[in-house]
DRENTI-21426 format. One record per residue: z, y, x of N, C-alpha, C, O, CB in turn. Coordinates in steps of 0.1 Angstrom, whole numbers, plus 5000, padded with zeros to 4 digits. Glycine has a CB too. Example, Ala and Ser with C-alpha at 12.3 -4.5 7.8 and 13.67 -1.06 7.14 Angstrom:
BEGIN
507849435132507849555123507849675132508549675142509049555113507149785128507149895137507950005129508050115134505749945141
***
This chain:
BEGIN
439651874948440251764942441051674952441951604949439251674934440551674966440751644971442751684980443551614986439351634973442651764978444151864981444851834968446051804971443852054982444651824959445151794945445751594948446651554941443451834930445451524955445451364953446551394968447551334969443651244954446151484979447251524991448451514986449351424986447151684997448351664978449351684975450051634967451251654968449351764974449551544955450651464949451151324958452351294956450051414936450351264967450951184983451951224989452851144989449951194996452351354995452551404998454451454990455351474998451451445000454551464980455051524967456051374965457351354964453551574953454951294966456051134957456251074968456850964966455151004945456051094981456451064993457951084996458851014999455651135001457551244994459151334999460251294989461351294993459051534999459951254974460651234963461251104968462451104968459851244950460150954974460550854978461950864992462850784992459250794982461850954999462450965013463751065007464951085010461251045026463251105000465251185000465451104983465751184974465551475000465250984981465850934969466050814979467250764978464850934954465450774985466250654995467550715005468550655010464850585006467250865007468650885020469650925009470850905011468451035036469450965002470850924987471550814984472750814982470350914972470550694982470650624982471850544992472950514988469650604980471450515005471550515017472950555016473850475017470550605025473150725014474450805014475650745009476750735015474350925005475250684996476050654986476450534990477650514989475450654973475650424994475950304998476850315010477350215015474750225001477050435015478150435031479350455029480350415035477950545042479150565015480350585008481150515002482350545000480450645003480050354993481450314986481650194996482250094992481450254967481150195009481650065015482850135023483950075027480449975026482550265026483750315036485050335024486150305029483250485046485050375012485950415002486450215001487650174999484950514984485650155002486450014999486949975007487849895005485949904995486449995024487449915036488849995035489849935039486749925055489050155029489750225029491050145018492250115021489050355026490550145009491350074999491749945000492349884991490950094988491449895009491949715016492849755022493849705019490949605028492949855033493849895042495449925035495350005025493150035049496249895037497649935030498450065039499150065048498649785032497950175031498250335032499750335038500750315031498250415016499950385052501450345059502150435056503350425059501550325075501850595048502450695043503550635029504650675027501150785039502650505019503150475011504450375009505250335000502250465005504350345021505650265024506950275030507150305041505350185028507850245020508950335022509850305035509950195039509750335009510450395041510750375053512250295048512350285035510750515063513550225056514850165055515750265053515650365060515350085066516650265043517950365043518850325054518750215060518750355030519750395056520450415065521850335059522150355047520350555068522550275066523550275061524550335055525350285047523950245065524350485058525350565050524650605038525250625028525950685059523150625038522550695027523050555017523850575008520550755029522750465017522350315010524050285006524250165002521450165023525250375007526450375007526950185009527450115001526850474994526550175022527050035023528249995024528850095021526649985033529249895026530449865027530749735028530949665018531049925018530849695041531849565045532649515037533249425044532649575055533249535024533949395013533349425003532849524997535749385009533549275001533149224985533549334971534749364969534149074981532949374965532949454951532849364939531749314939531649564950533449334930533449214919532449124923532849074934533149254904531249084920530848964920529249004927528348914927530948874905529149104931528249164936528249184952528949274956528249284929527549114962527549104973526049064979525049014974528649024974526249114994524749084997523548994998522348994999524649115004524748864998523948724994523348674982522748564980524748644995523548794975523148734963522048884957521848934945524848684951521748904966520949044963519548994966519548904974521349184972518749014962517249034960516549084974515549034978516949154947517449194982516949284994517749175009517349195020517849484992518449115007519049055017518248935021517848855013520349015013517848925040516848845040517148715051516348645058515648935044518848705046519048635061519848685074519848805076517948615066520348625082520348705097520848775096520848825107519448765104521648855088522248975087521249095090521449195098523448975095520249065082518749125080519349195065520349145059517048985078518449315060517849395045516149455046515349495055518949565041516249425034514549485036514649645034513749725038513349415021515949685027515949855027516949895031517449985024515649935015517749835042519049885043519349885062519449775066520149755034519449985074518949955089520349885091521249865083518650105102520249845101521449775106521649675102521049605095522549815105522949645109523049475111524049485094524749575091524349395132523749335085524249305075525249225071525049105068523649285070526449275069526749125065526849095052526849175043527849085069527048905050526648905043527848905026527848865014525748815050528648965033530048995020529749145018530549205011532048965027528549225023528749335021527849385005527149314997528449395036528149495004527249534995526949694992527949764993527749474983525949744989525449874987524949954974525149884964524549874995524650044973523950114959522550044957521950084947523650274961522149954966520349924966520649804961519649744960519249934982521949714958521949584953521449574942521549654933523049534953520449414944519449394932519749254928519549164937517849424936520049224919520849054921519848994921518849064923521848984909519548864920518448774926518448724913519448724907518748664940517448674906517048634893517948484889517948394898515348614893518748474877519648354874518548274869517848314860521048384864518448084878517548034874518347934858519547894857516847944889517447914850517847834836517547724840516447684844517147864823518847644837518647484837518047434826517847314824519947404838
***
């Protein structure tokens, strides 16, 4: 009887110790899966077009120009366009800037 009370000690012991390193497991995984998903994935962000891909062009096109685009950041800065900008220019990536209501 006495091997019989062992071995169930013994039995709900081992059941305790690999139901805690599961446990354990799992808890490493969703903390490492969540610092992962805070991180902003540098694969998913898109790199600047080029001036020629972004078919840019130094004069004004009807009423559509880079100052008034959505991507234009100033400085003769773009957020998707390399090179220096100006600001009469305009491209295929022009996004007009939202018309505010009086």
């Amino acid at each position: 009887m006495n091997s019989d009370n062992d071995l169930n000690k013994l039995l709900s012991r081992r059941h305790l110790l690999q139901s805690g390193a599961y446990a354990a497991g799992a808890a490493i995984l969703a903390v490492t899966a969540t610092r992962a998903s805070a991180e902003p994935d540098t694969a998913t962000i898109p790199k600047k077009s080029s001036q020629t891909q972004a078919g840019y062009q130094h004069v004004i096109m009807d009423s559509r120009k880079c100052t008034s685009c959505r991507h234009f950041q100033g400085a003769e800065t773009c957020r998707v366009v390399e090179g220096k900008i100006g600001s009469d220019g305009v491209c295929r990536l022009y996004y007009g800037k939202k018309l505010v209501e009086l």
